[in-house]
PDB file of N, H, CA, C and O in Angstrom:
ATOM      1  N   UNK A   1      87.763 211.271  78.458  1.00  0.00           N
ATOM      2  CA  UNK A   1      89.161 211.002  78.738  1.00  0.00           C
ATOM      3  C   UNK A   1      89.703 209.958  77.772  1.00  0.00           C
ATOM      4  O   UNK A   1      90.792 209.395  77.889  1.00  0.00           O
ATOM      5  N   UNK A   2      88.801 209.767  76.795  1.00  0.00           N
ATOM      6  H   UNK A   2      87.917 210.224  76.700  1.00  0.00           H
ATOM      7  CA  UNK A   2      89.133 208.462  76.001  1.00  0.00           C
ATOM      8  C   UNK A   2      90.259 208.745  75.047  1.00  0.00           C
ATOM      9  O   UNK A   2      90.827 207.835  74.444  1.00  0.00           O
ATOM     10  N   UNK A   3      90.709 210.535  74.859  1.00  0.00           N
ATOM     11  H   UNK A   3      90.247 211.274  75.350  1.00  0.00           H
ATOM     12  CA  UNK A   3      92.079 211.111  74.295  1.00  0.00           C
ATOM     13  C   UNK A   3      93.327 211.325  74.607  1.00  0.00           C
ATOM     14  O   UNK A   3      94.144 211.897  73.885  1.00  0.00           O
ATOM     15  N   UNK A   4      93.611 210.683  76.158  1.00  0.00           N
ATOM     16  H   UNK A   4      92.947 210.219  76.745  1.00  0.00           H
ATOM     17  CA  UNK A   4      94.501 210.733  77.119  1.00  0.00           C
ATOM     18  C   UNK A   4      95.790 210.470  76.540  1.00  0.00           C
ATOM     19  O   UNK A   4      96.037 209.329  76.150  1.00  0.00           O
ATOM     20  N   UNK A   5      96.470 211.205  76.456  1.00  0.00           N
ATOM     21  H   UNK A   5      96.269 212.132  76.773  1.00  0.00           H
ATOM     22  CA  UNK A   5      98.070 210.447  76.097  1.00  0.00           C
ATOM     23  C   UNK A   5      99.349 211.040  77.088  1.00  0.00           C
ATOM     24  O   UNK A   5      99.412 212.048  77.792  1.00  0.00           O
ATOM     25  N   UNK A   6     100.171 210.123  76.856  1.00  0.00           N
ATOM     26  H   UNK A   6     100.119 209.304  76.285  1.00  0.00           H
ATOM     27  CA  UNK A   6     101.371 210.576  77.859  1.00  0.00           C
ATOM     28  C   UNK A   6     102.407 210.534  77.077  1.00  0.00           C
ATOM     29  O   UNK A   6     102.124 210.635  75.884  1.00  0.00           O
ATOM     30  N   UNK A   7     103.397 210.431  77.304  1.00  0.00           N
ATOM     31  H   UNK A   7     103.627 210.348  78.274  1.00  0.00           H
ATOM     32  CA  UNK A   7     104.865 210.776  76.815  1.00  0.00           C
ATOM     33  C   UNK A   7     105.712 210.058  77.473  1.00  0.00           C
ATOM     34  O   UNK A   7     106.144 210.456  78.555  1.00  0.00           O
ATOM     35  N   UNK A   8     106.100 208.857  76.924  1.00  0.00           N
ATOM     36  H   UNK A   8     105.749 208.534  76.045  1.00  0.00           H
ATOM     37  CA  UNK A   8     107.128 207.635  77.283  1.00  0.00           C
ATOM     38  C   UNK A   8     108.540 207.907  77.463  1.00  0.00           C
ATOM     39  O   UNK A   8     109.382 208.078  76.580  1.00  0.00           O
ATOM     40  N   UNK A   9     108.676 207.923  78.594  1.00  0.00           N
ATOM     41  H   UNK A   9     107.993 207.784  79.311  1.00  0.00           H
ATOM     42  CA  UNK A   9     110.162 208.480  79.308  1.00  0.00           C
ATOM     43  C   UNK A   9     111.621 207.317  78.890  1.00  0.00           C
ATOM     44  O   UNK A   9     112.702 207.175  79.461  1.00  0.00           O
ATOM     45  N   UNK A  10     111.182 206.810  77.966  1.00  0.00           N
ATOM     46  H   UNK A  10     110.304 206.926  77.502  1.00  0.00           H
ATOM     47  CA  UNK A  10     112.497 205.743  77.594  1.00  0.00           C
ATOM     48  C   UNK A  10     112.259 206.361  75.958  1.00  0.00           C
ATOM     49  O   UNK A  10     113.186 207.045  75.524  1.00  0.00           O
ATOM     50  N   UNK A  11     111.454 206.212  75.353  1.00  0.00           N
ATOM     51  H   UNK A  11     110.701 205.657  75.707  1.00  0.00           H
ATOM     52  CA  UNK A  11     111.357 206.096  73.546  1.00  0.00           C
ATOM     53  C   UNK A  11     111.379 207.950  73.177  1.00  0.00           C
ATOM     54  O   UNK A  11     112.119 208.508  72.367  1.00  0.00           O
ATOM     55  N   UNK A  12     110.197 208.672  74.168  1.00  0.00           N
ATOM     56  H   UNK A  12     109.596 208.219  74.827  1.00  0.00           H
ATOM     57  CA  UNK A  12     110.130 209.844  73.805  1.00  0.00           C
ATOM     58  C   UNK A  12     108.559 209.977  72.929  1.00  0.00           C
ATOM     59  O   UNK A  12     108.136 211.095  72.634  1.00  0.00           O
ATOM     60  N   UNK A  13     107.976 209.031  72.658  1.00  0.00           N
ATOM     61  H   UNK A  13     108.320 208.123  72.898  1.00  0.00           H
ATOM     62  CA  UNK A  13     106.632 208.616  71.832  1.00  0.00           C
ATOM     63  C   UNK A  13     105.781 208.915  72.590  1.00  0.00           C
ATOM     64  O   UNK A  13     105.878 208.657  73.790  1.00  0.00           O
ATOM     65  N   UNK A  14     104.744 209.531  72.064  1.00  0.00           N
ATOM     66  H   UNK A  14     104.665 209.741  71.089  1.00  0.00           H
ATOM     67  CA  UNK A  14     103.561 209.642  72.666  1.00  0.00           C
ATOM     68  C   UNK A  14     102.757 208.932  72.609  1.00  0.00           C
ATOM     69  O   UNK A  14     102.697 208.742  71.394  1.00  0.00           O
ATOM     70  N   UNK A  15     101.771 208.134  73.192  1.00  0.00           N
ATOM     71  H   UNK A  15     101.820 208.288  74.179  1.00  0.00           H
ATOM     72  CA  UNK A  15     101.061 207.133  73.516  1.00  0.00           C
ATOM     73  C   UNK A  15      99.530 207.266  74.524  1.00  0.00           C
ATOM     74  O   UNK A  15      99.313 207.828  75.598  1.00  0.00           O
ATOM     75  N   UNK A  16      98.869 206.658  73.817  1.00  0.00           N
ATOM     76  H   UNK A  16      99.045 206.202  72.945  1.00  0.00           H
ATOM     77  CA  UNK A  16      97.259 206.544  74.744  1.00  0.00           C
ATOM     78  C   UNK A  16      97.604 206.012  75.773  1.00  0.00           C
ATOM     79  O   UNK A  16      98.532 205.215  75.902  1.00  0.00           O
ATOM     80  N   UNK A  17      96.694 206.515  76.806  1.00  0.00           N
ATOM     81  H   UNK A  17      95.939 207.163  76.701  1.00  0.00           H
ATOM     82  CA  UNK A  17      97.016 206.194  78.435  1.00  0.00           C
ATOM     83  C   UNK A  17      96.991 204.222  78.538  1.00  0.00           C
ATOM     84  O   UNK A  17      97.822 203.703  79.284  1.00  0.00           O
ATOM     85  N   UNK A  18      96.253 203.539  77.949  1.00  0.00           N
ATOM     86  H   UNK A  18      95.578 203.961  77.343  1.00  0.00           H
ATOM     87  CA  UNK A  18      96.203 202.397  77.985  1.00  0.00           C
ATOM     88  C   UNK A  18      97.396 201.667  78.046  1.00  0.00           C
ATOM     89  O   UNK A  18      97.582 200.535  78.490  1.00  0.00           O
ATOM     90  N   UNK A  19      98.528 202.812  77.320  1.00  0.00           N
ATOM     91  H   UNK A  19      98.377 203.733  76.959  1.00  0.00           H
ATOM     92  CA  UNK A  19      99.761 202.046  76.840  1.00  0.00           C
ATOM     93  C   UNK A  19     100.967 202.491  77.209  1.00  0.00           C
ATOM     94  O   UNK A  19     102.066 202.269  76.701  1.00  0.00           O
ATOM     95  N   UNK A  20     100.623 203.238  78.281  1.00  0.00           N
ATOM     96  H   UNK A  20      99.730 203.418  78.694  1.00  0.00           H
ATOM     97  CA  UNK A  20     101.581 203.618  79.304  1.00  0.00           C
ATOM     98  C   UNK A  20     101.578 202.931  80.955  1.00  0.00           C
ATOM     99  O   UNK A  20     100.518 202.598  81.485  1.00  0.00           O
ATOM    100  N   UNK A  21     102.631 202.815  81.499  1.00  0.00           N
ATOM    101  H   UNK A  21     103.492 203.086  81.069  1.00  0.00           H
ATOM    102  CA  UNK A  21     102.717 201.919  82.742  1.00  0.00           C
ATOM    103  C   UNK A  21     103.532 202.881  83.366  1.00  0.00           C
ATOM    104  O   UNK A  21     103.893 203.716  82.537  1.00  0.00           O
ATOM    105  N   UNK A  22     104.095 203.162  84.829  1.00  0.00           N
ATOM    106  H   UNK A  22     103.802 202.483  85.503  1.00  0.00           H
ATOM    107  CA  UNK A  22     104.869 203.714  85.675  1.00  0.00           C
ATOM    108  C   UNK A  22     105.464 202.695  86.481  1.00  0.00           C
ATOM    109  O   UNK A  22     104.783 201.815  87.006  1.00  0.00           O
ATOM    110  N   UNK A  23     107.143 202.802  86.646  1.00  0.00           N
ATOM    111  H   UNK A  23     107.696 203.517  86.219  1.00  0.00           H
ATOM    112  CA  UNK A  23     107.792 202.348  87.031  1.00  0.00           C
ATOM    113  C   UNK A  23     108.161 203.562  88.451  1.00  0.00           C
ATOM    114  O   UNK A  23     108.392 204.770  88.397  1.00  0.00           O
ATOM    115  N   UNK A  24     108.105 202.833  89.370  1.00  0.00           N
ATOM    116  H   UNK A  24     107.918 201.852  89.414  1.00  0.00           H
ATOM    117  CA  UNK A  24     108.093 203.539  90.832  1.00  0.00           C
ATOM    118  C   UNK A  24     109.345 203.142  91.482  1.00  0.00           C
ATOM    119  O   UNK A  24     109.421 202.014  91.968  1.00  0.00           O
ATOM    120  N   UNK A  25     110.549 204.129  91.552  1.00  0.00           N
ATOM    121  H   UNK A  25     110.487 205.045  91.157  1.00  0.00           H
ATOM    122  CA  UNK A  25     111.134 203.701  92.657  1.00  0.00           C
ATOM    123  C   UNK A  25     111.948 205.121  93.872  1.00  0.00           C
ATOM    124  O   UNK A  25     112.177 206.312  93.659  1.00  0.00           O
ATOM    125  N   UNK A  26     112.181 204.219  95.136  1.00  0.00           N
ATOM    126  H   UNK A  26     111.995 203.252  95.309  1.00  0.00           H
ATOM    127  CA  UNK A  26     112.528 205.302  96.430  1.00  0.00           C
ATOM    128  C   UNK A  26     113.968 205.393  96.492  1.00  0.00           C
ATOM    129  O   UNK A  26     114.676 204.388  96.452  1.00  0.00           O
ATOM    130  N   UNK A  27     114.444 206.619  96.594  1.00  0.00           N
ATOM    131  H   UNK A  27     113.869 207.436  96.627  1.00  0.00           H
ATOM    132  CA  UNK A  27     115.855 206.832  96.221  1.00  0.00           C
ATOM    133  C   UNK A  27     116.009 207.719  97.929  1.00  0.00           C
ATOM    134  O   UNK A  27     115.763 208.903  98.160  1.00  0.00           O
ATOM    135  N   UNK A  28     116.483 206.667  98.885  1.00  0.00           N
ATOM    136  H   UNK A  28     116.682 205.705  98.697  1.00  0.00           H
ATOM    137  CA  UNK A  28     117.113 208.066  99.781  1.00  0.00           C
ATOM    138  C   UNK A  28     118.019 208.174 100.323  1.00  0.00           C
ATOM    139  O   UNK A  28     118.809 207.275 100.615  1.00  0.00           O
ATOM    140  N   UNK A  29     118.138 210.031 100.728  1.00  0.00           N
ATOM    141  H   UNK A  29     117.496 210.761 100.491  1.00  0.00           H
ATOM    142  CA  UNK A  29     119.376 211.023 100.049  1.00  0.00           C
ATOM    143  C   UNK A  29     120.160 210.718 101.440  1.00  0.00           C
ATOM    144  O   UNK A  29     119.914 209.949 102.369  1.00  0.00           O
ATOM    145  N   UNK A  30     121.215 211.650 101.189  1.00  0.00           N
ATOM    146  H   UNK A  30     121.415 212.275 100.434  1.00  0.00           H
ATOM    147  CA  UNK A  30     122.207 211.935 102.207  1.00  0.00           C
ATOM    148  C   UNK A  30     121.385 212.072 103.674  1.00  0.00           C
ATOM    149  O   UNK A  30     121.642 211.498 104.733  1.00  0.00           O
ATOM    150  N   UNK A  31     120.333 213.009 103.375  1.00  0.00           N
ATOM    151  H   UNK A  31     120.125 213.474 102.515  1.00  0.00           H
ATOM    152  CA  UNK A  31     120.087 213.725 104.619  1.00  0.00           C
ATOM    153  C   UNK A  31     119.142 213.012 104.927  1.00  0.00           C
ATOM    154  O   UNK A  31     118.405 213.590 105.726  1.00  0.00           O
ATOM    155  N   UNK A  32     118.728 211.745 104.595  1.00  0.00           N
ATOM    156  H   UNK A  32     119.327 211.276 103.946  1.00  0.00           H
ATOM    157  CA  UNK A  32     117.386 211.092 105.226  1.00  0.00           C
ATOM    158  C   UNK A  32     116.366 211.355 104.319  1.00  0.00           C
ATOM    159  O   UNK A  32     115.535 210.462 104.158  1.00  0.00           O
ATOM    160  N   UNK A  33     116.208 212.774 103.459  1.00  0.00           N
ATOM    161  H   UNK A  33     116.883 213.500 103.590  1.00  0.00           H
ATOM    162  CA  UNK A  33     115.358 212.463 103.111  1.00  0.00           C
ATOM    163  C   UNK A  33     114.516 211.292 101.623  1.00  0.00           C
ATOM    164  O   UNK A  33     115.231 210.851 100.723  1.00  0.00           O
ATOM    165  N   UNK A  34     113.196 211.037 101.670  1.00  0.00           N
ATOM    166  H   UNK A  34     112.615 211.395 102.400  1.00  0.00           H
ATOM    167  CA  UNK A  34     112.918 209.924 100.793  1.00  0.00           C
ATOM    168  C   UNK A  34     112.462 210.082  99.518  1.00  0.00           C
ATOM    169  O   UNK A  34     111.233 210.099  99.449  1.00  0.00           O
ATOM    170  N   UNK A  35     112.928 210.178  98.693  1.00  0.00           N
ATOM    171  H   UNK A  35     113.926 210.164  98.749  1.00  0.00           H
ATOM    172  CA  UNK A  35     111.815 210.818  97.291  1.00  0.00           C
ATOM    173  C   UNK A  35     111.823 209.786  96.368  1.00  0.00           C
ATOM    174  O   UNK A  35     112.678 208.996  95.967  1.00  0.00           O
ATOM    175  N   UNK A  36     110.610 210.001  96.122  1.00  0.00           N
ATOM    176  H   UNK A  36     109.915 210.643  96.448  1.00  0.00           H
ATOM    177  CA  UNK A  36     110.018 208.835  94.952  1.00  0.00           C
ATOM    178  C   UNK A  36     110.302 209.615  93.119  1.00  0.00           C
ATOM    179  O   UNK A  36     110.167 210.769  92.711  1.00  0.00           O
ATOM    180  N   UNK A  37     110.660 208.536  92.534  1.00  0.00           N
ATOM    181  H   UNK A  37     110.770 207.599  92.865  1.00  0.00           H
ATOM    182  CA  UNK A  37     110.882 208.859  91.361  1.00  0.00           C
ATOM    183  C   UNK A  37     109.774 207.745  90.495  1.00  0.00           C
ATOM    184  O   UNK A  37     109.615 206.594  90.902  1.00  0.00           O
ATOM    185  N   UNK A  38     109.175 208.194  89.464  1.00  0.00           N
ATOM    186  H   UNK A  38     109.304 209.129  89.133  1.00  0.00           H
ATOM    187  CA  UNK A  38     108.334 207.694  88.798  1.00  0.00           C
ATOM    188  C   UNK A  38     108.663 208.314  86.925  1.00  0.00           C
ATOM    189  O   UNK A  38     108.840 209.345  86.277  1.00  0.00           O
ATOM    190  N   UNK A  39     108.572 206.844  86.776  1.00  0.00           N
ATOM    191  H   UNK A  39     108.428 206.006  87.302  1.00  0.00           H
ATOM    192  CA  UNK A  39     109.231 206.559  85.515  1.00  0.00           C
ATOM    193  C   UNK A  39     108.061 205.975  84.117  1.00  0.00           C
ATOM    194  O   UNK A  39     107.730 204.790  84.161  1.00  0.00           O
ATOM    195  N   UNK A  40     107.610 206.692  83.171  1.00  0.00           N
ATOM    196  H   UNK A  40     107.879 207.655  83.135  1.00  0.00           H
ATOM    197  CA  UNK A  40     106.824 206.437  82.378  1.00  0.00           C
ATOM    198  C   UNK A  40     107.205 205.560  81.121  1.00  0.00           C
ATOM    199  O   UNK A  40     107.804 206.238  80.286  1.00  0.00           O
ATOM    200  N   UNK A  41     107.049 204.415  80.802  1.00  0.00           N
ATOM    201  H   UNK A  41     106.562 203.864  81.480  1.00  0.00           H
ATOM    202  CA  UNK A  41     107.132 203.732  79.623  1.00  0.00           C
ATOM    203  C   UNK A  41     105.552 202.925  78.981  1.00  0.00           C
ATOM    204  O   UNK A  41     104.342 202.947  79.204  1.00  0.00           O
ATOM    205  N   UNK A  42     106.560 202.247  78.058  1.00  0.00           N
ATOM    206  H   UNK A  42     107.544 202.229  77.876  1.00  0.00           H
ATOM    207  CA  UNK A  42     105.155 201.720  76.791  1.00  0.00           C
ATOM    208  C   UNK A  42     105.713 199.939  77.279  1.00  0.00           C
ATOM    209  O   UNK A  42     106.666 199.168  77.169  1.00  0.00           O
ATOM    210  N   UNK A  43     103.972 200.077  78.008  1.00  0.00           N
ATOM    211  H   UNK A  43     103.198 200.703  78.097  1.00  0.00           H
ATOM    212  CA  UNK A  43     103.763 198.538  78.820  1.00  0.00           C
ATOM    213  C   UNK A  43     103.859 197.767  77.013  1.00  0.00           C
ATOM    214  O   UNK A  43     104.714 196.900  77.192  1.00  0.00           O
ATOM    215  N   UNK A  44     103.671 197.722  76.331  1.00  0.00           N
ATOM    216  H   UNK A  44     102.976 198.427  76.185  1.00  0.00           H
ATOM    217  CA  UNK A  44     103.596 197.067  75.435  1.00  0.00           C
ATOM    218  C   UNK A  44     104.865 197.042  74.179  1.00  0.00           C
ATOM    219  O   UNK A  44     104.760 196.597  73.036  1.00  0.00           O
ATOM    220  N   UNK A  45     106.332 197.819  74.978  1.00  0.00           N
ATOM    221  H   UNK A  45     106.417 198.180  75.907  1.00  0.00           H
ATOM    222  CA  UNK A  45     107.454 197.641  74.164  1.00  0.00           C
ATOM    223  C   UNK A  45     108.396 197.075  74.633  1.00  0.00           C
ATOM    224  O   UNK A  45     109.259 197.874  74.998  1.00  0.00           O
ATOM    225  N   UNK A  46     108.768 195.526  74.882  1.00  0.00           N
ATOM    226  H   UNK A  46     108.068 194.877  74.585  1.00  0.00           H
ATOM    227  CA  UNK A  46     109.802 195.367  75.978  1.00  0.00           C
ATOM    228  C   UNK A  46     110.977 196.098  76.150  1.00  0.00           C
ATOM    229  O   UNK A  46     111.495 196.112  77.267  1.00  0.00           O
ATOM    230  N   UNK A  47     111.424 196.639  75.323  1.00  0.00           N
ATOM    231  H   UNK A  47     111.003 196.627  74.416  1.00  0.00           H
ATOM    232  CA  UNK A  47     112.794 197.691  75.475  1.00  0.00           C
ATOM    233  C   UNK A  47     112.860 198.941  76.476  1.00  0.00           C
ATOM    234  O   UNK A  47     113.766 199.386  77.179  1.00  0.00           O
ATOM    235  N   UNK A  48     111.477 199.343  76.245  1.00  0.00           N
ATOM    236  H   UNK A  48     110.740 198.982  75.674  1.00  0.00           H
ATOM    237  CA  UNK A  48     111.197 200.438  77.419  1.00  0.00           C
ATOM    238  C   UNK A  48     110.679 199.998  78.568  1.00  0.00           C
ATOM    239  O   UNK A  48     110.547 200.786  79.504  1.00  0.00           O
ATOM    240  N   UNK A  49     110.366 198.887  78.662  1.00  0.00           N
ATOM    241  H   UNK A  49     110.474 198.247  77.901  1.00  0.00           H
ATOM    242  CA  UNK A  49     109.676 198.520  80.291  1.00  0.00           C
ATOM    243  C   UNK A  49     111.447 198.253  81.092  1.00  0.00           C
ATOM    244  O   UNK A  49     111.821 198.676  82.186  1.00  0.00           O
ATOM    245  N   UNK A  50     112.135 197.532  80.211  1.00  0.00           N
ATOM    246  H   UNK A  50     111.831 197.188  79.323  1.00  0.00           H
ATOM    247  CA  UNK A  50     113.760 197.425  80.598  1.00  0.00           C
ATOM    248  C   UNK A  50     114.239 198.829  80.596  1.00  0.00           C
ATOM    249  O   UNK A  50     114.934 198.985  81.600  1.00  0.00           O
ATOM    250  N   UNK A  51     114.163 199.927  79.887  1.00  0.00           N
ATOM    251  H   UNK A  51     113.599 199.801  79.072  1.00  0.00           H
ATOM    252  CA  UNK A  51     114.743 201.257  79.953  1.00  0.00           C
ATOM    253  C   UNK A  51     114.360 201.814  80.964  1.00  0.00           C
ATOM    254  O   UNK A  51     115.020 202.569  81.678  1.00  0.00           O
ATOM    255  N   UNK A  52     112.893 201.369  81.140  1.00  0.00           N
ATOM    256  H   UNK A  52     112.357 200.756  80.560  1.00  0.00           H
ATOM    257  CA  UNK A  52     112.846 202.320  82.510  1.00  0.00           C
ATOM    258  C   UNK A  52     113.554 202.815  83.502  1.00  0.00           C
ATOM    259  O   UNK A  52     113.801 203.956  83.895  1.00  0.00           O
ATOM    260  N   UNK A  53     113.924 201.421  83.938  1.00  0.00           N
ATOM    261  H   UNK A  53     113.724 200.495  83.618  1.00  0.00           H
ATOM    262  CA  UNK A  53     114.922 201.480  85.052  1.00  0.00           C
ATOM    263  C   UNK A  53     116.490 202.232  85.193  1.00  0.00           C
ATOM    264  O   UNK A  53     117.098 202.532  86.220  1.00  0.00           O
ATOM    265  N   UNK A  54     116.892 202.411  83.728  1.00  0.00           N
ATOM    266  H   UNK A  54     116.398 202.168  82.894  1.00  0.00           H
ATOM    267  CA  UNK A  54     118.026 203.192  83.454  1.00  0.00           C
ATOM    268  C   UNK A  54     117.564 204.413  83.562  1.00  0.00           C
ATOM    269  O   UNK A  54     118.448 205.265  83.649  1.00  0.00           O
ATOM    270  N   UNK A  55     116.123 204.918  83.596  1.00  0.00           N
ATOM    271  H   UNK A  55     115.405 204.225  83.525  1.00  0.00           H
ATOM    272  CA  UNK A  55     116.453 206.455  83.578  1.00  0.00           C
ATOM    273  C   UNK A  55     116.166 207.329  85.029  1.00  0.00           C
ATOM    274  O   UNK A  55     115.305 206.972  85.833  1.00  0.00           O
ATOM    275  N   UNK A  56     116.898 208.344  85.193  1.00  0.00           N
ATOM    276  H   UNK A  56     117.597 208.634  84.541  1.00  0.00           H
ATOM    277  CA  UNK A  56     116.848 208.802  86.920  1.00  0.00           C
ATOM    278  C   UNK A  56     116.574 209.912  86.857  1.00  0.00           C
ATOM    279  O   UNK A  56     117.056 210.535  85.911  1.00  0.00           O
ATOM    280  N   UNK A  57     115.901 210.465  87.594  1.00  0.00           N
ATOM    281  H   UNK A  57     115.510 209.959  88.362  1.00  0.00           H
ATOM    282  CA  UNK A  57     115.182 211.599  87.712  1.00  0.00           C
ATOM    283  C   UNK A  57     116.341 212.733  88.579  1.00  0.00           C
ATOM    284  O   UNK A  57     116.538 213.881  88.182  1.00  0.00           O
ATOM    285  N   UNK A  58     116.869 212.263  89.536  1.00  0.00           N
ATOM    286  H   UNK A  58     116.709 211.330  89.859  1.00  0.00           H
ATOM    287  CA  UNK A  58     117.432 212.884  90.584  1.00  0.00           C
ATOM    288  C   UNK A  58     118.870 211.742  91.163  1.00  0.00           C
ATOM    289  O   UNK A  58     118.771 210.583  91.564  1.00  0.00           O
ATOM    290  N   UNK A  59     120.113 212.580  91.014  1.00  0.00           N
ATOM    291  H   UNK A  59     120.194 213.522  90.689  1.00  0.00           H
ATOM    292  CA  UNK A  59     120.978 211.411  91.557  1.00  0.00           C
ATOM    293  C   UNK A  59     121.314 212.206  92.585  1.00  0.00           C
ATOM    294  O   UNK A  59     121.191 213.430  92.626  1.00  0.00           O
ATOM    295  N   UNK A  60     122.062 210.955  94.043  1.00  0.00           N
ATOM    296  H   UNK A  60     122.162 209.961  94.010  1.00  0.00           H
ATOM    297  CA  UNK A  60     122.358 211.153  94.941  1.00  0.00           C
ATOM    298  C   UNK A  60     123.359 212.238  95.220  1.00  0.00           C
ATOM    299  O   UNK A  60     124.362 211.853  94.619  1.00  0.00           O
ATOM    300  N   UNK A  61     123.654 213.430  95.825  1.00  0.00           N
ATOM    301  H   UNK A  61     122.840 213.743  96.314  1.00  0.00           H
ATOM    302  CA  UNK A  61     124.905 213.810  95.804  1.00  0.00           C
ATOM    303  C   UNK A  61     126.096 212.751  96.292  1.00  0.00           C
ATOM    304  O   UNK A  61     125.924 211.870  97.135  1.00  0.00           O
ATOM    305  N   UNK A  62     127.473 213.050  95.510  1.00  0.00           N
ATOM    306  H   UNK A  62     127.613 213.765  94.825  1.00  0.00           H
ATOM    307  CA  UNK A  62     128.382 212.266  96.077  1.00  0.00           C
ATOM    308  C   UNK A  62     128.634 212.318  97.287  1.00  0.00           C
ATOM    309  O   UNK A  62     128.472 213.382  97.886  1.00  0.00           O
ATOM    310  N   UNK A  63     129.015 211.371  97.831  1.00  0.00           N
ATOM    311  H   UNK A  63     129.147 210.507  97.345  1.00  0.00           H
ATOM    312  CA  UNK A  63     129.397 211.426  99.492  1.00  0.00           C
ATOM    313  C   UNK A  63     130.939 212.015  99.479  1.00  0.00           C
ATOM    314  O   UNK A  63     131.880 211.726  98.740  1.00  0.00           O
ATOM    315  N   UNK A  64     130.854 212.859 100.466  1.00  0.00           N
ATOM    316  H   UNK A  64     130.089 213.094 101.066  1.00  0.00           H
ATOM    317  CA  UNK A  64     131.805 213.992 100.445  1.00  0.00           C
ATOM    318  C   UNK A  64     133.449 213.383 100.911  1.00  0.00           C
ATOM    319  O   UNK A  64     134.561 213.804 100.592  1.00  0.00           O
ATOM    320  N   UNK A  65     133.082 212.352 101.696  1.00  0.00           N
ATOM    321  H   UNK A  65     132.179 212.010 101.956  1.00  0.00           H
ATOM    322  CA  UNK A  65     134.459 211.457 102.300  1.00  0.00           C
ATOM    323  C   UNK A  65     134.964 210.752 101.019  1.00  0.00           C
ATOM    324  O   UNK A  65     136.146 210.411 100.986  1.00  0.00           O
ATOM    325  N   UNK A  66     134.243 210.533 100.074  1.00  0.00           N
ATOM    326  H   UNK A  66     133.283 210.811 100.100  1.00  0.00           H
ATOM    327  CA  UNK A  66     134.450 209.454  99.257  1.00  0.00           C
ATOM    328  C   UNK A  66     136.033 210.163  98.195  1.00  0.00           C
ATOM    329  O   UNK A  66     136.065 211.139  97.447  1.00  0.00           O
ATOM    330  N   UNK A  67     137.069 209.246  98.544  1.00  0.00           N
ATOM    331  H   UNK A  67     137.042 208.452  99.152  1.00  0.00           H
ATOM    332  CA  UNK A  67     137.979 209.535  97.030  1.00  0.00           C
ATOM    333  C   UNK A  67     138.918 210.409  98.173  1.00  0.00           C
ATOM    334  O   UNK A  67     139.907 210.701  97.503  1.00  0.00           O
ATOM    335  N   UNK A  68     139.077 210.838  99.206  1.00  0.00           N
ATOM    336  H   UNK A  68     138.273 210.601  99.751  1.00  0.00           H
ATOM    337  CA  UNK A  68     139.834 211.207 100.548  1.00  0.00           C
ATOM    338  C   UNK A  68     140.602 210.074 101.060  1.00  0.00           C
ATOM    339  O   UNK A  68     140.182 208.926 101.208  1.00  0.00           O
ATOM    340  N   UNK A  69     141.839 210.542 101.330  1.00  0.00           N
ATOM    341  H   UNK A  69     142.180 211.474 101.210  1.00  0.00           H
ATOM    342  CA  UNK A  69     142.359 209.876 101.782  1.00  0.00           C
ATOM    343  C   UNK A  69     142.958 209.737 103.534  1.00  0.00           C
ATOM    344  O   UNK A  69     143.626 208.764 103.882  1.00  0.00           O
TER     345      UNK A  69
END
């Protein structure tokens, strides 16, 4: 496994597993339900450990009352 690489979800670079980290977070929906989104960057680029967090896997639908008057 010492050839392991992943694919850094902020840069787009491919990288040995050593040098990848996951950023974990719980997003929940309208209906209750909970889903986890997991976010891959390069523990060793500060720009992408900060990008992480900008990128989203899944956004909320809008709330349907919202912008009604």
């Amino acid at each position: 496994m010492r050839d392991l690489t992943w694919r850094c979800h902020v840069c787009g670079d491919e990288r040995p597993d050593e040098r990848i980290s996951v950023f974990s977070r719980k997003k929940e929906m309208p209906s209750g339900m909970v889903l986890k989104e997991n976010v891959r960057y390069c523990n060793d680029r500060p720009a992408c450990e900060v990008g992480a967090h900008d990128v989203h896997w899944v956004s909320a639908p809008e709330d349907p009352q919202e912008g009604t008057a």
